[in-house]
N, C-alpha and C positions, 0 to 999 in steps of 0.2 A: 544432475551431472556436476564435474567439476566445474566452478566459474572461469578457471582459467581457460577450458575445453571446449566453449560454448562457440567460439568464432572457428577454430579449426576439426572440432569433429560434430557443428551443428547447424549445419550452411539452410536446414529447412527452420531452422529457430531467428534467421537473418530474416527469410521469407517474411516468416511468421509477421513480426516485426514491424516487415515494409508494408504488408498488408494492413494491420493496425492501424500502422500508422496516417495510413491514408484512407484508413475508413473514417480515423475520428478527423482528421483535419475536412473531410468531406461533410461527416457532419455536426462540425462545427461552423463552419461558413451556412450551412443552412439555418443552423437555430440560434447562431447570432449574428442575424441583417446587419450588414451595416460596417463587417468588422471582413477586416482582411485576414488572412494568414502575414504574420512577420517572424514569423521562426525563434532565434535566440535573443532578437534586438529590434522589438514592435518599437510600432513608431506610433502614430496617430489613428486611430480608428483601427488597430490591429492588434488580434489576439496574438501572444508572445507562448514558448512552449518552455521546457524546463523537467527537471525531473521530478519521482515524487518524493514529498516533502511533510516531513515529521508532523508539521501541525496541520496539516492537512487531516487526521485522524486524531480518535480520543482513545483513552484508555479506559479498559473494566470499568473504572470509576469516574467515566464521563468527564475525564480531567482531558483536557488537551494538549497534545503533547508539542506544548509552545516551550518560549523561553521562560516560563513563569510555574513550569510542571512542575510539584513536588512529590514525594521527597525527593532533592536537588541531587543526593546521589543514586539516584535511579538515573539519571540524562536528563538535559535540558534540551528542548528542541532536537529529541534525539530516539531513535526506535528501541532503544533501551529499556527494559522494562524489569522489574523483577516478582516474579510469582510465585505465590506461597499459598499455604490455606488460609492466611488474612490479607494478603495483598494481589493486586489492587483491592478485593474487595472478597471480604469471608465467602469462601468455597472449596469445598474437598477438594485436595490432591493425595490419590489420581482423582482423578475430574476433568470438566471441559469448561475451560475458561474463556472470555474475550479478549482477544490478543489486539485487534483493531478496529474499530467503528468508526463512521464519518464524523468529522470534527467540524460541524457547522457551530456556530459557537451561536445561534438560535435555534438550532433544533438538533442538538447531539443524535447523533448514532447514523444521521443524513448527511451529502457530501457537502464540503460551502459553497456557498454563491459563488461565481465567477469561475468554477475552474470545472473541467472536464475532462477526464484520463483514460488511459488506457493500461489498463494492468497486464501484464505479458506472464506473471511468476513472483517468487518469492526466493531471497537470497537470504542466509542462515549464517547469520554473523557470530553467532557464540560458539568458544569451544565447544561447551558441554551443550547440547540440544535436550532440551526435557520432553519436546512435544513428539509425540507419535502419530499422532492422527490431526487432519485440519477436513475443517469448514465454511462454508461462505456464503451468503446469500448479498445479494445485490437488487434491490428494490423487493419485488415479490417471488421473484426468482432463487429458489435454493439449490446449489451446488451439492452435487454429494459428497457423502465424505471420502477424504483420502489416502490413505495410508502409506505412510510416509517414514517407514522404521528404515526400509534400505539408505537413508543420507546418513547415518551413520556410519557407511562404508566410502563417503567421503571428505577429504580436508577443506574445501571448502564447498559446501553442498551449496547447488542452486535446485528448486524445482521449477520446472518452465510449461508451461500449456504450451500443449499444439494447437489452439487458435484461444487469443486474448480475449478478455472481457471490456467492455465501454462501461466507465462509469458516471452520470450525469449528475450534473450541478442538484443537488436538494435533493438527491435518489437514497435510499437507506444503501448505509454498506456494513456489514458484520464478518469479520474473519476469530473463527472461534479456533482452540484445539484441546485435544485432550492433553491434559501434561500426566506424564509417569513420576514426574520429580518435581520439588522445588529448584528454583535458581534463576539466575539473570537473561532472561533471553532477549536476542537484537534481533528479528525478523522483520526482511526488509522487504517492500512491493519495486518489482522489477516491471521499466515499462516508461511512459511519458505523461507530460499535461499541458492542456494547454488553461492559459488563464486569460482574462480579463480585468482582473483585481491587479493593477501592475504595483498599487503602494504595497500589495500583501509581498511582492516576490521582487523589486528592483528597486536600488538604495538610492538613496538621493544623492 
């Protein structure tokens, strides 16, 4: 649906949401002893929450999409990407590419240490949308696939589940799609995290 649409014509996607989010803060307080909930501004012994965040995943080419991604005009630190049949990495288009994998920077394609989210959807930042169909698996767990041609009938397309996914520290994540075209796509995960890594997310 439209992103601007989602608070006034999607009061069960609010739900959706509050549930999530009190599943993963539920369990996070169980699988990390020791640490409190502190919401936006942890303090001492507290997991901190936050949105999700570019380097938190890799791209096709296992690069991570930190401040040091190249090539620099593709986005830094940014969900920006651009897909071709040589980029990220040689594969037909049409085809089905990696659009997102867990960015553990010791074991690519796995979430990193210290953070745990909750994925609610995906927000579709480029004019032009090349992908038609999306995929997903999350540990051993595969999503089926989805077809996704109707956001085309929207200006700024979100797609949203009706009940969110949890995703664990070191768990595999893979979000694939088919693309119909070349071109630059921003596809973003809609939803929260909570961390433990506070140098990864809070400045000095």
């Amino acid at each position: 649906m439209e992103e601007s649409h989602i608070r006034l014509k999607a009061p069960e996607f609010q739900q959706t949401l509050r549930t999530l989010e009190e599943q993963l803060i539920s369990n996070t307080l169980r699988l990390w002893g020791g640490f409190t909930y502190g919401g936006f501004q942890p303090g001492k012994k507290q997991f901190g929450r936050t949105t999700w965040l570019p380097y938190l995943f890799a791209d096709e080419n296992d690069d991570i999409l930190d401040s040091h991604h190249d090539p620099e005009h593709w986005g830094r630190n940014s969900y920006r990407q651009l897909f071709t049949a040589t980029s990220p990495t040689a594969s037909a288009i049409p085809g089905w590419k990696t659009i997102l994998q867990g960015g553990n920077p010791t074991a690519i394609g796995t979430m990193p240490k210290g953070f745990r989210g909750a994925l609610a959807g995906f927000a579709f930042g480029s004019k032009s949308i090349c992908v038609s169909k999306l995929k997903m698996q999350i540990g051993d767990r595969k999503i089926p696939i989805v077809d996704i041609e109707e956001i085309h009938n929207y200006n700024k397309p979100v797609l949203i589940f009706e009940e969110g996914f949890e995703l664990d520290e070191e768990t595999g994540f893979e979000l694939r799609g088919f693309f119909e075209a070349p071109g630059y796509q921003r596809i973003i995960p809609k939803g929260f995290v909570m961390y433990r890594r506070k140098d990864l997310v809070l400045h000095e």
